[in-house]
FIKOLZA-1660 file (N, C-alpha, C; in steps of 0.1 Angstrom, whole numbers, plus 5000, padded with zeros to 4 digits):
% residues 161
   i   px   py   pz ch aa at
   1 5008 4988 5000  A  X  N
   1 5000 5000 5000  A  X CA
   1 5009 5013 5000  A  X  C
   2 5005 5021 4991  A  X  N
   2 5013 5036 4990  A  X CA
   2 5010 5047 5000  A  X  C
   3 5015 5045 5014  A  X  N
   3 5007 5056 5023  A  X CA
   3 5016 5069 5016  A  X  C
   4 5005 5080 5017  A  X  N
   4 5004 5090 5009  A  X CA
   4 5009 5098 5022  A  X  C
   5 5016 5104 5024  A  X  N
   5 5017 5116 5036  A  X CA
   5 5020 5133 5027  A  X  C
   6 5015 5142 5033  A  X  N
   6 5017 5155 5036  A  X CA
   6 5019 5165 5043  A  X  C
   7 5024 5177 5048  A  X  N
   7 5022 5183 5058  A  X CA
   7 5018 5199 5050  A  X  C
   8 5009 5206 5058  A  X  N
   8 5003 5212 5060  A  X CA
   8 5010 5218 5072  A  X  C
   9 5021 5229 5064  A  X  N
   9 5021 5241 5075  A  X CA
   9 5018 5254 5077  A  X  C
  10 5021 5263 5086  A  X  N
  10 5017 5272 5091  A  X CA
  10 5017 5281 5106  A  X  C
  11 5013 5288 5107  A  X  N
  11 5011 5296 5122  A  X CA
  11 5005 5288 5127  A  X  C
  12 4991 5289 5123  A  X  N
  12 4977 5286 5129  A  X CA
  12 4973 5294 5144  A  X  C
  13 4976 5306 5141  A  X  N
  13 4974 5319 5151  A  X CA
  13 4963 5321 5153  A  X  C
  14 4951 5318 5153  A  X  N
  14 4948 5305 5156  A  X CA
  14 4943 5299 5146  A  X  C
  15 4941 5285 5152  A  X  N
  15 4932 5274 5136  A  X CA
  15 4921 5281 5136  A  X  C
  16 4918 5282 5120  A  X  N
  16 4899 5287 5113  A  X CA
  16 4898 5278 5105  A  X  C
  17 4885 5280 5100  A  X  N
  17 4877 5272 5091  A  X CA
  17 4882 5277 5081  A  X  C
  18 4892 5280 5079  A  X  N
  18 4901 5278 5064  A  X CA
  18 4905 5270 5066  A  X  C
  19 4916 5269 5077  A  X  N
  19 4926 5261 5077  A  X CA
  19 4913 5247 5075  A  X  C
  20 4907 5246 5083  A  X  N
  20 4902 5233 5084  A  X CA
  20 4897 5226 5069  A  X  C
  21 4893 5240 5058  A  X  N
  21 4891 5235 5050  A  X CA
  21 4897 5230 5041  A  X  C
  22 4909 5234 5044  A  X  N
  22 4922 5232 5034  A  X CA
  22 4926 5216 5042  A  X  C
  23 4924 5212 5056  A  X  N
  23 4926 5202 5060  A  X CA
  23 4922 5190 5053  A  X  C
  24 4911 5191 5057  A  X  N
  24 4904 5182 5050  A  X CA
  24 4899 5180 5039  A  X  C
  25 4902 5188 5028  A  X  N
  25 4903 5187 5015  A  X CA
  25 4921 5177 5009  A  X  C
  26 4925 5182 5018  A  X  N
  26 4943 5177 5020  A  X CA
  26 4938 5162 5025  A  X  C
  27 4932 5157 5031  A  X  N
  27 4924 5147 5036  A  X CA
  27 4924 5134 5022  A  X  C
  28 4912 5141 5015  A  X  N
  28 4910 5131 5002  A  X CA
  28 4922 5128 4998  A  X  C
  29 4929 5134 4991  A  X  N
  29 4941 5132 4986  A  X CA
  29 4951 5123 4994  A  X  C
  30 4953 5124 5003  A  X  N
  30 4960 5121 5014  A  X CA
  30 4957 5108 5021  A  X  C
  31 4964 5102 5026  A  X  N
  31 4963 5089 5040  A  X CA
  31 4965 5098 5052  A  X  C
  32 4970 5107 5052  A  X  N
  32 4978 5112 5065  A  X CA
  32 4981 5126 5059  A  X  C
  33 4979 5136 5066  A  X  N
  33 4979 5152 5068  A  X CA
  33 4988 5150 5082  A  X  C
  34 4999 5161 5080  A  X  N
  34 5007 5165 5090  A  X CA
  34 5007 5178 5093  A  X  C
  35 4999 5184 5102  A  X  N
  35 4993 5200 5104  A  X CA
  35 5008 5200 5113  A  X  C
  36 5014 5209 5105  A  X  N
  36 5027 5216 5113  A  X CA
  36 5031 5227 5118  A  X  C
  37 5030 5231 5128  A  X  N
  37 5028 5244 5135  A  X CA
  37 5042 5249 5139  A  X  C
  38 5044 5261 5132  A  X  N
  38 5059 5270 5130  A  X CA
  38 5056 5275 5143  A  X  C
  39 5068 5274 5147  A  X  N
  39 5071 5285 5164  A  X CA
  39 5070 5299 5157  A  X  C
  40 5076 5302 5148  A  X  N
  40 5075 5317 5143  A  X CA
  40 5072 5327 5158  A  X  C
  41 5087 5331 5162  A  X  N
  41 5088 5338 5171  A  X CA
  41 5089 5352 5161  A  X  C
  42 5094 5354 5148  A  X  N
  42 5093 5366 5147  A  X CA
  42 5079 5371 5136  A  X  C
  43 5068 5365 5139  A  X  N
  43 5054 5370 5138  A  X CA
  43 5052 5375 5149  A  X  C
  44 5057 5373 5159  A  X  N
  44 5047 5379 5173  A  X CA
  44 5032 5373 5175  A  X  C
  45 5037 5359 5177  A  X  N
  45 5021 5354 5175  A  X CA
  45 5015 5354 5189  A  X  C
  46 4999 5357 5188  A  X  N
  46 4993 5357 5199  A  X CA
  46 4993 5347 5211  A  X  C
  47 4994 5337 5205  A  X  N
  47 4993 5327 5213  A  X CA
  47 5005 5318 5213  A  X  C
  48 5011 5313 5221  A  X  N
  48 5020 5305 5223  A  X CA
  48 5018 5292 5218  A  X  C
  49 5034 5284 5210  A  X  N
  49 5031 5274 5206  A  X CA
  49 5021 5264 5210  A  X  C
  50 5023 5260 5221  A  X  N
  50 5017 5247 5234  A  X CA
  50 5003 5252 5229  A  X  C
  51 4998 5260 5230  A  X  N
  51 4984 5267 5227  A  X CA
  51 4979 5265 5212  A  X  C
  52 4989 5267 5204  A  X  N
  52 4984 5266 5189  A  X CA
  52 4982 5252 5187  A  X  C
  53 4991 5245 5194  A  X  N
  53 4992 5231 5189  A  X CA
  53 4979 5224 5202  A  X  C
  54 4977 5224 5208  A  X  N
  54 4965 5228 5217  A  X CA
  54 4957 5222 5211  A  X  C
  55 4951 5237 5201  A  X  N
  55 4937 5242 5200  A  X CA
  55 4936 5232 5184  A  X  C
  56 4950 5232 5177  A  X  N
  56 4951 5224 5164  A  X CA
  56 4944 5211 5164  A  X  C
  57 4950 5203 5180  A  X  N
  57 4951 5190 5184  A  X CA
  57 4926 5192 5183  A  X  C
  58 4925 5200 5192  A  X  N
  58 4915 5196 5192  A  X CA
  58 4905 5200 5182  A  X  C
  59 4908 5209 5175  A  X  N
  59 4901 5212 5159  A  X CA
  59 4903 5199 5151  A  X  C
  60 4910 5190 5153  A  X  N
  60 4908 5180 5141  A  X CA
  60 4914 5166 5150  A  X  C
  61 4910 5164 5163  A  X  N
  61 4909 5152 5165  A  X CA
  61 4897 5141 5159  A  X  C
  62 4888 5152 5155  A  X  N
  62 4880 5140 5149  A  X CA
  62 4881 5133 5132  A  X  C
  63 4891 5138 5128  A  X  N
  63 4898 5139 5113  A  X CA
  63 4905 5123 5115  A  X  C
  64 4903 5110 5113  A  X  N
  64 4911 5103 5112  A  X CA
  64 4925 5101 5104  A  X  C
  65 4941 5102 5110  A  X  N
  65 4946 5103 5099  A  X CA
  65 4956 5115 5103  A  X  C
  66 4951 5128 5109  A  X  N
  66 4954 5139 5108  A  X CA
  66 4963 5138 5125  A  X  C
  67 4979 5144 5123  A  X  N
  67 4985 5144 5134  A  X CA
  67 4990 5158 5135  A  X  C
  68 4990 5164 5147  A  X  N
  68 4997 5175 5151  A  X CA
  68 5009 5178 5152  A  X  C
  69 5017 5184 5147  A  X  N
  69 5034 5186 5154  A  X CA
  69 5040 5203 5156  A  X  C
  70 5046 5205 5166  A  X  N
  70 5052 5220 5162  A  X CA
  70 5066 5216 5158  A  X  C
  71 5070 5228 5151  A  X  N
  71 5084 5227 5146  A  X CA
  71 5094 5242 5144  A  X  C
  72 5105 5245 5148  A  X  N
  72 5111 5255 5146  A  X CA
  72 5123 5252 5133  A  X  C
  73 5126 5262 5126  A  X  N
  73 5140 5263 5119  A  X CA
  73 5128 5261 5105  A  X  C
  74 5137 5257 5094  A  X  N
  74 5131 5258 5084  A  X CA
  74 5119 5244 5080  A  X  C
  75 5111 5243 5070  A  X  N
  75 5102 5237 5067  A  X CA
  75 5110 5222 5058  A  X  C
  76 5115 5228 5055  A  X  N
  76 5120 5215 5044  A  X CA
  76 5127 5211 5056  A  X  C
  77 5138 5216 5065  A  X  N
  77 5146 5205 5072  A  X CA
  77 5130 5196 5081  A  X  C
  78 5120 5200 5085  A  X  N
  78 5112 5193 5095  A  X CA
  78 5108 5181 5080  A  X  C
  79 5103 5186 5069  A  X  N
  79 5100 5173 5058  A  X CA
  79 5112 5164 5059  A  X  C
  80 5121 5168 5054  A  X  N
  80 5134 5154 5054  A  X CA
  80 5137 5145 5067  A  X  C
  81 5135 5151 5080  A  X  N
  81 5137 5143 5089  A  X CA
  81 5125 5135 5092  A  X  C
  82 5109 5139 5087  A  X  N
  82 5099 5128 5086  A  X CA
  82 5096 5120 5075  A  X  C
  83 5104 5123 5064  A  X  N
  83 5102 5117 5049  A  X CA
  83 5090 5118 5044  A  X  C
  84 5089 5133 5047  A  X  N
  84 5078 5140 5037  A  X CA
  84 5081 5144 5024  A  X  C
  85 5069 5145 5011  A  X  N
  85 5081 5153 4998  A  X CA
  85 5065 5161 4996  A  X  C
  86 5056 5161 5003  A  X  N
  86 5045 5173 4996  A  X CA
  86 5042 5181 5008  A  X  C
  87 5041 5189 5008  A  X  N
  87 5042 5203 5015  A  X CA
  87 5024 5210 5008  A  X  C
  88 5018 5204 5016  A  X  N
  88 5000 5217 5012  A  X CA
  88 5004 5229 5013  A  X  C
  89 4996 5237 5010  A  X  N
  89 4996 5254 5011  A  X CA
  89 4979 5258 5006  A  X  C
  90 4977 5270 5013  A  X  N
  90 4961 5267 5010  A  X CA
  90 4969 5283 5007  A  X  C
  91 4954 5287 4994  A  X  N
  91 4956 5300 4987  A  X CA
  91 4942 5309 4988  A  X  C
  92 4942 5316 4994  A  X  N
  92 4926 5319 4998  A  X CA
  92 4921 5329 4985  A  X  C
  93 4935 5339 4982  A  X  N
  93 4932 5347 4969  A  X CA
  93 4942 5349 4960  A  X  C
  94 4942 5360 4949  A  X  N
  94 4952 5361 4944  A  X CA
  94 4962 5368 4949  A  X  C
  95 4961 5377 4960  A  X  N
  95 4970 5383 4968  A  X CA
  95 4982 5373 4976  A  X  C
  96 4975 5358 4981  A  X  N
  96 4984 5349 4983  A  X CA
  96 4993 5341 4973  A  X  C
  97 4986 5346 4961  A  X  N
  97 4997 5334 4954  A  X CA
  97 5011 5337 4949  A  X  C
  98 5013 5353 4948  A  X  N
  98 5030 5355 4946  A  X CA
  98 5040 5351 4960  A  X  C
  99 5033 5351 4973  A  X  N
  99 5043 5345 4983  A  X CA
  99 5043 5336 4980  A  X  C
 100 5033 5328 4981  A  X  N
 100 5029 5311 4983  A  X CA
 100 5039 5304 4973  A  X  C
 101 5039 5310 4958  A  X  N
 101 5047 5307 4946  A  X CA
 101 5064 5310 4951  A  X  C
 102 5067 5319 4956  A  X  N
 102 5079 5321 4961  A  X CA
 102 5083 5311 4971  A  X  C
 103 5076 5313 4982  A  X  N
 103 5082 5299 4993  A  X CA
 103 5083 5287 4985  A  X  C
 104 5073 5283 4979  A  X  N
 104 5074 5271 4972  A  X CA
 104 5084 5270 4964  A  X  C
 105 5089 5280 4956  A  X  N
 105 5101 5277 4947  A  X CA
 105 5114 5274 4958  A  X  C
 106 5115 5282 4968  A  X  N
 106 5124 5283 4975  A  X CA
 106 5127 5271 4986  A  X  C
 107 5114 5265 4987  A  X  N
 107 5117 5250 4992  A  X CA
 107 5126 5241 4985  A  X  C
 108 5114 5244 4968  A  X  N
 108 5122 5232 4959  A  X CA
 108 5136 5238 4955  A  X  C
 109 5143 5249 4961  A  X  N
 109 5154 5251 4958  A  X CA
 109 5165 5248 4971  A  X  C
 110 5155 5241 4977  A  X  N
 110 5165 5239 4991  A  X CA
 110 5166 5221 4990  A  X  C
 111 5155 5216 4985  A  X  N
 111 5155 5199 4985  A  X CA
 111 5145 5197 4968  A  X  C
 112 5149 5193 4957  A  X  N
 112 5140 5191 4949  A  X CA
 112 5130 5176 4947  A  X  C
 113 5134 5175 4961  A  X  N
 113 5127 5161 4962  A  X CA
 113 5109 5167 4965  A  X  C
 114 5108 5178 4973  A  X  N
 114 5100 5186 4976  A  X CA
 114 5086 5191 4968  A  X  C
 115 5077 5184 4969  A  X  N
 115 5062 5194 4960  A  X CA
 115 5056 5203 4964  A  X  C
 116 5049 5214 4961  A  X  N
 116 5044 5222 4970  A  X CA
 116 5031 5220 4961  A  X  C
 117 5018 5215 4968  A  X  N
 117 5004 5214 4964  A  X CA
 117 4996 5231 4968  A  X  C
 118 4990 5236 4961  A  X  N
 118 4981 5244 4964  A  X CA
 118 4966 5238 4963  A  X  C
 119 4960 5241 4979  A  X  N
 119 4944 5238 4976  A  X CA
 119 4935 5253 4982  A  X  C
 120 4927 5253 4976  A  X  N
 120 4920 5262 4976  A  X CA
 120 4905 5260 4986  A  X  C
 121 4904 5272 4999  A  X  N
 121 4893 5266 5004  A  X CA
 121 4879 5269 4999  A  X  C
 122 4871 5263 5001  A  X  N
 122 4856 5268 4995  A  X CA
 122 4853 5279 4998  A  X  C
 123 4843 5290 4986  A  X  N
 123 4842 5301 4988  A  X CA
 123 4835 5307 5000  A  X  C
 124 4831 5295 5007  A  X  N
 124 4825 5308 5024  A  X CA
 124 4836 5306 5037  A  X  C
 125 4849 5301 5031  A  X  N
 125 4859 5300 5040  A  X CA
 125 4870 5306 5032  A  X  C
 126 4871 5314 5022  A  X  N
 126 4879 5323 5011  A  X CA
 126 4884 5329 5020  A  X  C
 127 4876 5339 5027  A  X  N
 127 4883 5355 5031  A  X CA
 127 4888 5350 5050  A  X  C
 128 4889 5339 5056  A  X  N
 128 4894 5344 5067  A  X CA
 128 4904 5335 5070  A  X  C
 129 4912 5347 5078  A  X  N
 129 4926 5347 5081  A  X CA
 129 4926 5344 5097  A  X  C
 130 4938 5340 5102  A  X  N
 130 4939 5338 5115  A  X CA
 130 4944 5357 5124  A  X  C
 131 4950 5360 5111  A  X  N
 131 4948 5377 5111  A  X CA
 131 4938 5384 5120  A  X  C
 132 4924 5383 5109  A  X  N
 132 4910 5386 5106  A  X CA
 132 4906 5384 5125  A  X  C
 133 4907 5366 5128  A  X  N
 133 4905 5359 5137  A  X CA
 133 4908 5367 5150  A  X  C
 134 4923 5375 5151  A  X  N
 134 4929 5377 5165  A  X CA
 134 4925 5393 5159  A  X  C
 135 4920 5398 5154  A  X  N
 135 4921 5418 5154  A  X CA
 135 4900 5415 5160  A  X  C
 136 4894 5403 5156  A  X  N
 136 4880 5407 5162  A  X CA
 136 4882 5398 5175  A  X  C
 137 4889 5394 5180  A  X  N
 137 4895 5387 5195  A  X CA
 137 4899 5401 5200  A  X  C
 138 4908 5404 5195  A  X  N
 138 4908 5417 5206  A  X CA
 138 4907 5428 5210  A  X  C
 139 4894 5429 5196  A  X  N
 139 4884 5443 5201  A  X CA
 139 4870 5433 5207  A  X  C
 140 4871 5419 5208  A  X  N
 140 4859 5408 5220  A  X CA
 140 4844 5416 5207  A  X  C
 141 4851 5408 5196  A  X  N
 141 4838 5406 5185  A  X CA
 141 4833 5391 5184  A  X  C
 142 4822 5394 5179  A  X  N
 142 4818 5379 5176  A  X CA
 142 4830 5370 5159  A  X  C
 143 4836 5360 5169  A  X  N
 143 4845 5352 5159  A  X CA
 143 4841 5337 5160  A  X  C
 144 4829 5331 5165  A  X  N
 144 4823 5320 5166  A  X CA
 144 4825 5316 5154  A  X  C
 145 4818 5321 5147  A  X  N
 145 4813 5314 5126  A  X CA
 145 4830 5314 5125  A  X  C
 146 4842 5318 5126  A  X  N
 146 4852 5317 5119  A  X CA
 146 4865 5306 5120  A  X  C
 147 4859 5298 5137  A  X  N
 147 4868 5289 5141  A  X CA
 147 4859 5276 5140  A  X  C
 148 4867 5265 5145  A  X  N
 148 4860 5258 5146  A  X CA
 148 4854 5253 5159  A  X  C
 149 4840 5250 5159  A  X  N
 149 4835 5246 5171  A  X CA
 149 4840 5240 5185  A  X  C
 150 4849 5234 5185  A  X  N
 150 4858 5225 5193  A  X CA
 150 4865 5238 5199  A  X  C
 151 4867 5246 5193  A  X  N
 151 4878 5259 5201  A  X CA
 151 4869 5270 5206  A  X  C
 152 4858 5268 5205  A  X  N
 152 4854 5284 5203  A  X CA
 152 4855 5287 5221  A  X  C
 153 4853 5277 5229  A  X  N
 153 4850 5281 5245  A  X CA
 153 4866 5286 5248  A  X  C
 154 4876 5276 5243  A  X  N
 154 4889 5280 5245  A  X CA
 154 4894 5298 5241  A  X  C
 155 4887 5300 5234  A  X  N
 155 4892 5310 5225  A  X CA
 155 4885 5322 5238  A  X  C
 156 4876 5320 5239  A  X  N
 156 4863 5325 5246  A  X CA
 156 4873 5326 5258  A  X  C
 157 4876 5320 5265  A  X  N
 157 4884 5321 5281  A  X CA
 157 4898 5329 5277  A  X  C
 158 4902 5325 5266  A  X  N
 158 4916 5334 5262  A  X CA
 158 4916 5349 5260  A  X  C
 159 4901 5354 5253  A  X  N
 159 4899 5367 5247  A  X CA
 159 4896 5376 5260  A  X  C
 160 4893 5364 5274  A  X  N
 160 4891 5372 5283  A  X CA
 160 4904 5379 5291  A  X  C
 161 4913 5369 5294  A  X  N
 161 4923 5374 5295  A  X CA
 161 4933 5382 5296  A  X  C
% end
């Protein structure tokens, strides 16, 4: 049997129903999704790794298949030490696709064993960002519709904070 692996990374400052949709579209294709959560100390992310990887773990434990990991340093060194060679990337618009197209060259210019898949989420998960997510967190707007269910109380005790 050809187990099919990918990883699927990112911030996930916090996970949304993009991410999730790009998950589990990564899903079909896939035997195994590797959601890999970048320390990215220099985003200033709101929430601390342990936290992202957390809230990751519990947005898609019900995803058979789908494992959590964090990782620091670069993306291709975390694929070669798990003998990964596809790398997801979800593209919400055309504003993402001159980075997305850049990293991706720049992977396969670091290991060309390397693929970089683009998937696209469906159009009522297009426009949100984990951005979007933490600027109506911390003016304490309604962000229910934009996470997934499994987080929303977590999110809810954090915004209080």
């Amino acid at each position: 049997m050809n187990n099919k692996v990918c990883v699927y990374p990112g911030t996930f400052d916090p996970i949304t129903n993009g991410h999730m949709d790009v998950i589990e579209r990564a899903k079909k294709i896939f035997d195994k999704v590797i959601v890999a959560i970048a320390v990215s100390e220099n985003k200033k992310p709101m929430f601390y790794i342990d936290k992202r990887v957390e809230m990751a773990k519990m947005a898609t434990k019900d995803i058979p298949g789908v494992e959590v990991f964090s990782f620091n340093g670069l993306l291709v060194n975390f694929c070669q030490q798990n003998d990964i060679t596809t790398i997801v990337r979800g593209l919400r618009a055309v504003s993402d696709f001159e980075y997305e197209l850049q990293i991706g060259y720049t992977n396969s210019s670091l290991d060309k064993n390397i693929d970089t898949l683009y998937l696209m989420p469906s159009l009522q998960n297009a426009f949100i960002s984990s951005t979007i997510v933490r600027d109506i967190l911390r003016h304490h707007g309604n962000f229910e519709h934009l996470v997934p269910a499994s987080i929303k109380n977590y999110l809810k005790d954090q915004a209080c904070m």
